[in-house]
N, C-alpha and C positions, 0 to 999 in steps of 0.2 A: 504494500500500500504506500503509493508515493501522498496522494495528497491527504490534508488532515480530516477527520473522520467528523461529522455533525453527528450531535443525538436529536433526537427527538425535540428536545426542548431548545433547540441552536444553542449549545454548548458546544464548540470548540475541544476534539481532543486530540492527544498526541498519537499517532499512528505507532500501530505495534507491529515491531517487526515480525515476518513470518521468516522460519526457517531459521538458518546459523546467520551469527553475526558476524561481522567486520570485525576485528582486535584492532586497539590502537595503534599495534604496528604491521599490520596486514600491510599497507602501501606499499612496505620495504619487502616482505616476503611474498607476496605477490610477484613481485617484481624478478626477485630470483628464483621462483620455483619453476623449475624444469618438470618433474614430477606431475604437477598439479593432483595432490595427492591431499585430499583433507578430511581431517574427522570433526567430529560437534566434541567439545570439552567446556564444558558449562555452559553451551550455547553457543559457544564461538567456534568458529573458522581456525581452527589450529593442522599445521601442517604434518602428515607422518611422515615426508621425508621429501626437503627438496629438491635433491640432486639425487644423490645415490647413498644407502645406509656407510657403506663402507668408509665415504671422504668425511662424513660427517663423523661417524664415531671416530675414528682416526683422529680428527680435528681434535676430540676433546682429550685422549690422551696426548695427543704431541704439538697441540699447537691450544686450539683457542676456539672458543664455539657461543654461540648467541642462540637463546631460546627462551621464546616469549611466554614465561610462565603467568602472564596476565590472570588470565582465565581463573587463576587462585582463588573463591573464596576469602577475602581481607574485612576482617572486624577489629574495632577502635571499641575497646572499653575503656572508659575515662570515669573518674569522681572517687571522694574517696573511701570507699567502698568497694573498687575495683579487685584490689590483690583478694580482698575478702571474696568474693565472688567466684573467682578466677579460680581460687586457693578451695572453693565450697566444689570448684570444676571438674576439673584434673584432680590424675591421681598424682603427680609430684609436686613439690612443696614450692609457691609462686613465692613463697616469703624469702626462697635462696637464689632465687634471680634476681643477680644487680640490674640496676639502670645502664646501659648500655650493652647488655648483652640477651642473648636468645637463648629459648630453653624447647626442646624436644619434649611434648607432651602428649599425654593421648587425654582421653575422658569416656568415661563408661554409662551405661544406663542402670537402674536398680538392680536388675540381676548381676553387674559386675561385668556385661558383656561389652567392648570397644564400641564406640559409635563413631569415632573418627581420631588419627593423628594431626598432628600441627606442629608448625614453630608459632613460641609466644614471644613477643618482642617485647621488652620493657622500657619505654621510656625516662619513665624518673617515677616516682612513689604511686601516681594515682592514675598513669597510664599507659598504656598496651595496646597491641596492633596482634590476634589471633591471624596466622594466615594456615588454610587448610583444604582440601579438596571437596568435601560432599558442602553442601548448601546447610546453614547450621543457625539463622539468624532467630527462628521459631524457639529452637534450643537455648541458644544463649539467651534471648528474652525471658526465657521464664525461669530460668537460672540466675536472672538477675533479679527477677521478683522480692521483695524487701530490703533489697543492699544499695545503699546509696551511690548509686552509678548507673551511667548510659551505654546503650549499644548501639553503636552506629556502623551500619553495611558501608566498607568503600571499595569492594570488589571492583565497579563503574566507576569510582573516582582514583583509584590508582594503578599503575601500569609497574609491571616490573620485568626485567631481562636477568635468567640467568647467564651471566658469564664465565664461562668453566671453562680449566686444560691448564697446561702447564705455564703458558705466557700469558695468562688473564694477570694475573699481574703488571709487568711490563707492560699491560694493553692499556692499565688503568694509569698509571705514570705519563705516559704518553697522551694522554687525557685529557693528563692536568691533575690527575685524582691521585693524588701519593698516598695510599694508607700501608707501608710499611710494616708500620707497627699492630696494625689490625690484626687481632687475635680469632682464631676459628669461634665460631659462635657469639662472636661480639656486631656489632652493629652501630656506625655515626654518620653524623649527617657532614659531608664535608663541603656543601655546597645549601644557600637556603632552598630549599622544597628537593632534596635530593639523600635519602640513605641509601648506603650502602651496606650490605651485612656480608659476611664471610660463611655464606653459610652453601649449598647447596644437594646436588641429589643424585651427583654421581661418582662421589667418593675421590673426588681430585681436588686442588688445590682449584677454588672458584668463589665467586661473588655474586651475589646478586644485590641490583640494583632498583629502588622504587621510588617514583616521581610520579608527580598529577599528568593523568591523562590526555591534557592539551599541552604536555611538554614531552612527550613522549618522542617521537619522532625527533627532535632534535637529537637527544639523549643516543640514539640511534646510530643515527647522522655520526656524534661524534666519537661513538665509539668507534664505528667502524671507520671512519678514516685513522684512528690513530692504530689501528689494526692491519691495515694494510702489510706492514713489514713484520708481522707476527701472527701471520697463516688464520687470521681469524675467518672463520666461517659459520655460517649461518645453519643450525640444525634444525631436524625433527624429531616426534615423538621415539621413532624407531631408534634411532641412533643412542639418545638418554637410556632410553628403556634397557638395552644391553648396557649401561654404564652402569644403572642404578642396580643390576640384578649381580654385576662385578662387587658391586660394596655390600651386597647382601642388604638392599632394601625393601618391606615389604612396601603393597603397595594394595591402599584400601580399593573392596569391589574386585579385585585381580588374586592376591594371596589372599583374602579373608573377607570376609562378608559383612559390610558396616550391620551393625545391630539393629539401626531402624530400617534397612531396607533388606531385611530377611523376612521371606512369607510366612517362616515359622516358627513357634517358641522353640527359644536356646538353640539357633543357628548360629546363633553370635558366637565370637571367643574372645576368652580376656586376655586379660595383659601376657600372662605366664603363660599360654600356649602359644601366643606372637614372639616369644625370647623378650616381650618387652618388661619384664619385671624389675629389671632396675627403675623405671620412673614409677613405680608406685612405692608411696611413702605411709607408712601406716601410720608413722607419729605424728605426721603434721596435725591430726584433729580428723573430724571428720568430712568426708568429700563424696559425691555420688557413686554409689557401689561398692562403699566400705564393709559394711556388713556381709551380702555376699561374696568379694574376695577374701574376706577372711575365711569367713567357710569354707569356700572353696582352697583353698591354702591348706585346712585338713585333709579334706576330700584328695587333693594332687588333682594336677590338668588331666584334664578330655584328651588333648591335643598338644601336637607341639611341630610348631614348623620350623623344619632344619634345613641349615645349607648342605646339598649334598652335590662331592665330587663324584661326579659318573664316569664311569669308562667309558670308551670310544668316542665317537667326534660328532654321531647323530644328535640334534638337542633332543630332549626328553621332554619338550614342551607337553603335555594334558595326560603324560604316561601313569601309568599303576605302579605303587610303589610294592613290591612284594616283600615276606621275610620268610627265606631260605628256599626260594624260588615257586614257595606252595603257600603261604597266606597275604590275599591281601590285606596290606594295614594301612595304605593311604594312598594318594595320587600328586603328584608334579602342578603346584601353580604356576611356574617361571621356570621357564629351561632356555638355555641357551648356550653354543657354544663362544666362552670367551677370547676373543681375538689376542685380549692383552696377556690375560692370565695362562692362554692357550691351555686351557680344558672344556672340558663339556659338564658344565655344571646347574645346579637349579635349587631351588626354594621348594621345598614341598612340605605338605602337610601330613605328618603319621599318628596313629592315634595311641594312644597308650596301652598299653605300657612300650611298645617299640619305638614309642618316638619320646620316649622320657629313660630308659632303662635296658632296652633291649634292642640296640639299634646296631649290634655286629656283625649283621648279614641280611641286607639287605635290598633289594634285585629292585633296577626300572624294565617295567615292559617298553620299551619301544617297537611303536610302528611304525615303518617307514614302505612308501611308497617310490622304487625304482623302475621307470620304464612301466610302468601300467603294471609292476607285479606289487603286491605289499610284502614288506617282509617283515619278520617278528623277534626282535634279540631282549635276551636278555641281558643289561649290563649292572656288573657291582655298582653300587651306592654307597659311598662313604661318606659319614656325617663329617663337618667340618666345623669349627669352634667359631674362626671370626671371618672377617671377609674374605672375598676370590683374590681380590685388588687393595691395596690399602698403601700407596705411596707415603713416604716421608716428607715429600714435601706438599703434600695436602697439610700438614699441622705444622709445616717449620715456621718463623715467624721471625726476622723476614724470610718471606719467600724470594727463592731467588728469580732473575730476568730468564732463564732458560733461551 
């Protein structure tokens, strides 16, 4: 609908868009996509791959890559009442987030089941910037109900670029943006209407960047010309997605089922069968779903989703996780073979006791389709403790120019 809509009573309204949107910086990737390859990611227009998966992920481990993580979910708690809130939210304690830094959080619903992960950005005592994937604004309002504090959606009013790979550094010097001294999970503004945090989602040394969405484009503009002499390149969803699956990321909807969009009681999983049990804090007081993770905490997880190294080079993407080549105990969320790590590795979910206790042998069916025949192997599964991928200088600080 181009022109504006009457009602009934000649009221004047805004035309709503049909279909996916436009991103703030669709002009610039539009512009480079050879692919023309797009998926809807919270409505918008987001690219799975412009050029070709391989130059892109390449880009993030050895040079430098831009990806418009716009489409984020971003909410602005402010008042002060906020940390109380925040802290009523999540399971980890918002009281040990300074002002200038970010904390990895999830939050659960009464049964203790995840509803979504996030970064929470702290600005100083009484304000915070949630950014996260599913749509949460319903939640947080009524999460906020009695605490002296507001919730303000600026999903539409702020634009953000991840900047990742080895020279995103260097890229930001070149800039003009010296943050040297920026520590992983910290976050300043070094320009007014501009932060940048250290933070990102593919396990390499990177930034991301977030400014009002009529300055977006500039922002663009200037990074990538001072990117020019430092292999910077413009990615897709495909390309991140084997980075993020290298640091051993889950990722809500893909490895595990947000809570409120499961059709059936206790689909959901908590913290401890995601490996995410460090951000739950049981002293801070009480927070949503306390009750039931403690229970559960006697009880032992349902589930437990493990990084596993697989033999051979096939990915294991949607494979059966077997133990001892005759029971099934789970199935492959994320497989993929890693370029960098150079194995064939994946995120699957096993259910207990073999994916808590009894995880020594354990077999992926893979199917694979050659030449119009399928064929059927079985390869070892070994559980793996921390990432595929885990660079030094993703945490050195300063980072160097590479």
């Amino acid at each position: 609908m181009n022109a504006r809509d009457t009602s009934a009573a000649g009221l004047a309204r805004d035309p709503v868009p049909a279909g996916l949107i436009d991103g703030p910086f669709h002009a610039r990737l539009a512009a480079l996509s050879q692919a023309r390859a797009w998926y809807g990611w919270a409505g918008c227009a987001a690219p799975v791959v412009l050029d070709q998966v391989e130059f892109e992920y390449f880009a993030i481990r050895n040079a430098a890559s831009l990806f418009d993580i716009s489409p984020m979910h971003k909410y602005r708690v402010s008042g002060p009442g906020a940390e109380a809130m925040l802290n009523r939210l999540v399971t980890r304690d918002v009281a040990r987030i300074a002002p200038g830094r970010v904390g990895y959080v999830v939050w659960c619903d009464e049964e203790g089941m995840v509803i979504d992960d996030g970064t929470l950005f702290r600005f100083c005592a009484d304000e915070f910037r949630l950014c996260c994937q599913e749509p949460m604004l319903g939640w947080l309002e009524d999460a906020a109900w009695g605490f002296d504090c507001t919730v303000t959606d600026e999903s539409e009013a702020i634009a953000a670029l991840a900047l990742q790979g080895p020279t995103a550094h260097a890229i930001l010097k070149a800039a003009g943006l010296d943050l040297s001294d920026l520590r992983p999970f910290a976050h300043r503004a070094p320009e007014v209407g501009l932060t940048v945090s250290r933070t990102g989602f593919t396990g390499d040394l990177g930034y991301e960047l977030w400014i009002a969405r009529e300055d977006a484009l500039p922002l663009w503009d200037r990074l990538w010309e001072a990117g020019r002499a430092h292999g910077l390149r413009a990615v897709g969803h495909d390309a991140v997605n084997i980075a993020r699956i290298e640091a051993g990321f889950p990722v809500a909807g893909v490895d595990f089922q947000p809570a409120q969009a499961a059709e059936r009681l206790h689909r959901g999983r908590r913290p401890r069968e995601l490996g995410l049990e460090r951000l739950v804090d049981f002293g801070k007081g009480h927070f949503n779903g306390r009750r039931a993770l403690i229970k559960a905490e006697a009880e032992g997880p349902r589930f437990r989703l493990l990084r596993l190294d697989i033999a051979g080079h096939k990915p294991a993407q949607g494979a059966l996780v077997y133990h001892r080549k005759r029971k099934e105990v789970g199935h492959v969320t994320s497989g993929v073979w890693a370029p960098t790590a150079k194995r064939n590795i994946a995120l699957a979910e096993i259910r207990a006791p073999w994916g808590t206790g009894r995880a020594d042998d354990l077999w992926a069916e893979i199917q694979s389709c050659e030449e119009g025949v399928w064929e059927r192997r079985m390869m070892r599964a070994r559980p793996q403790a921390g990432a595929f991928f885990r660079p030094a200088r993703a945490r050195a600080t300063p980072p160097a120019d590479f």
